[in-house]
N, C-alpha and C positions, 0 to 999 in steps of 0.2 A: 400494195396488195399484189403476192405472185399469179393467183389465182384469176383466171378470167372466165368471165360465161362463155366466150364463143371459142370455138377450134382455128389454132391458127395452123397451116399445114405447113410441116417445114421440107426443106427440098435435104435427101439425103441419099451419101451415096454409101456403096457397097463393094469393099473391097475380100475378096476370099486369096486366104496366102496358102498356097497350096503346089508340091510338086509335082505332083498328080491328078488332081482335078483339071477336067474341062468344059463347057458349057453345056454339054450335055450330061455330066454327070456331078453337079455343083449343086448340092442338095440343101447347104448351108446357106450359102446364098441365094436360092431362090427362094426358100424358106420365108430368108430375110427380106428381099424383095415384095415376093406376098405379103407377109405383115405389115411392111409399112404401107404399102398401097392398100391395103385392107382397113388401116385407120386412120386412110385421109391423107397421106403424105404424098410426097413425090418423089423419085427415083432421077436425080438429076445426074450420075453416071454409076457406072458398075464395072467393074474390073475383075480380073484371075492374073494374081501372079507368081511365079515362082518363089521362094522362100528365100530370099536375099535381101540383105538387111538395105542395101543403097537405092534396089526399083523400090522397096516397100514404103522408105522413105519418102524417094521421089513422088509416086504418085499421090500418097495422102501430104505433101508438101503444097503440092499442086492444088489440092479441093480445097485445105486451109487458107490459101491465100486466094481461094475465089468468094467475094462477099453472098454468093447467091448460095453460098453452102453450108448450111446450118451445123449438120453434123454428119460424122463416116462412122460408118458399121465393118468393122475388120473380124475377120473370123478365119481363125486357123493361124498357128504357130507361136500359140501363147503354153506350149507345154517347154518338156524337158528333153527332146533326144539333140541330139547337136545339130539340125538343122534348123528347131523352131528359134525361132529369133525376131516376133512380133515384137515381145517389150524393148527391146537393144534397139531396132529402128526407128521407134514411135514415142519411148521417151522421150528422145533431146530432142523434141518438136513441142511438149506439151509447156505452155506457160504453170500451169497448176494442176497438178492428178486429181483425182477425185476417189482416194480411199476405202469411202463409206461402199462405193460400187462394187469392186473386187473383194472387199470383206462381207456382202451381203449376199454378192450372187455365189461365195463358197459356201456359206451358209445355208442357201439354200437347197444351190446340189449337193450338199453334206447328207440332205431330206432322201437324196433319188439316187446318188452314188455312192454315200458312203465315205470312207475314210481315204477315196480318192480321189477327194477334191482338192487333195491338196497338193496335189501334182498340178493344180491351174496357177499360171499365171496371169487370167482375165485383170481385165484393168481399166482406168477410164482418164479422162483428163478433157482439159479445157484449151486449143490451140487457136491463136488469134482470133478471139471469138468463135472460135467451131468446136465440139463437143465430137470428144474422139470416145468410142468404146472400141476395148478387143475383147473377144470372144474366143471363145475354145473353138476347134473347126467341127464340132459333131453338130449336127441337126437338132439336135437332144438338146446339147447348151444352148445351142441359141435361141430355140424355142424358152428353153428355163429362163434366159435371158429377155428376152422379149415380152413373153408373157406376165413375167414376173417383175419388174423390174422398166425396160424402158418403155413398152406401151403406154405407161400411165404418168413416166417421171417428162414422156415428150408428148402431151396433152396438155396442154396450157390452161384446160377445166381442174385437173386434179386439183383437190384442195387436201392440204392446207397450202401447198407452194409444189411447185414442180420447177424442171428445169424448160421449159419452154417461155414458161413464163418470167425466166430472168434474161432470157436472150436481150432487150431491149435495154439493160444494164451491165453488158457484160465490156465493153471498150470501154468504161469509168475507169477516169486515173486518180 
């Protein structure tokens, strides 16, 4: 059964890739900060980093290989001009993508943006047991994203199955 009665809170961090952002004006990420602390989670680190494929790496390298780290929240640099390069960093990290995510959150902002959702490359996967999502860097997707999408898939009540509630089978070989 994925489904459990009680809330298990998981520790998640926040990473915003961005050239131009700084803690004072990281709208995305605190966004995303607020929501998970809004539904019981924890904020186990938070980062701003420039848009470079080898720190962006680095650091979400770094929260995969800490056991206390459930999942990271990346926002920003999943579009198309030549410097965004979330997916090129954060794939050759994922054990297995998670498809269904990036074909449903286009889907949805297909609803609120239109025929330019297909300029996202949002996307999600599974990195040594930690559950990787990117995000577009607008405020907008993230909330589309969160509200839609991971608030309830990282609830370990959702039923019929959520992804919280596979965490405890996810190292099965």
């Amino acid at each position: 059964m994925s489904a459990q009665a009680d809330f298990v809170p998981l520790n998640l961090c926040v990473l915003t890739v961005s050239d131009t952002r700084t803690p004072d004006t990281d709208a995305s990420g605190d966004f995303l900060v607020l929501a998970l602390g809004e539904a019981g989670h924890a904020l186990h680190d938070r980062e701003i980093v420039r848009d470079d494929i080898y720190t962006i790496r680095a650091i979400v390298s770094r929260w995969i290989a800490d056991a206390a780290v459930h999942g990271v929240l990346v926002t920003g640099g999943t579009g198309f001009t030549g410097r965004d390069s979330t997916p090129e960093a954060i794939r050759p990290l994922l054990d297995k993508e998670m498809p269904g995510f990036g074909e449903t959150f286009r889907a949805l902002s297909y609803e609120e943006i239109g025929t330019s959702t297909m300029q996202s490359r949002a996307f999600a996967g599974l990195a040594n047991g930690t559950f990787v999502f990117c995000l577009p860097g607008s405020t907008s997707a993230c909330r589309t994203a969160w509200d839609k999408l991971l608030k309830a898939q990282l609830d370990a009540r959702t039923k019929p199955c959520n992804l919280a509630g596979l965490m405890p089978r996810l190292g099965e070989r």
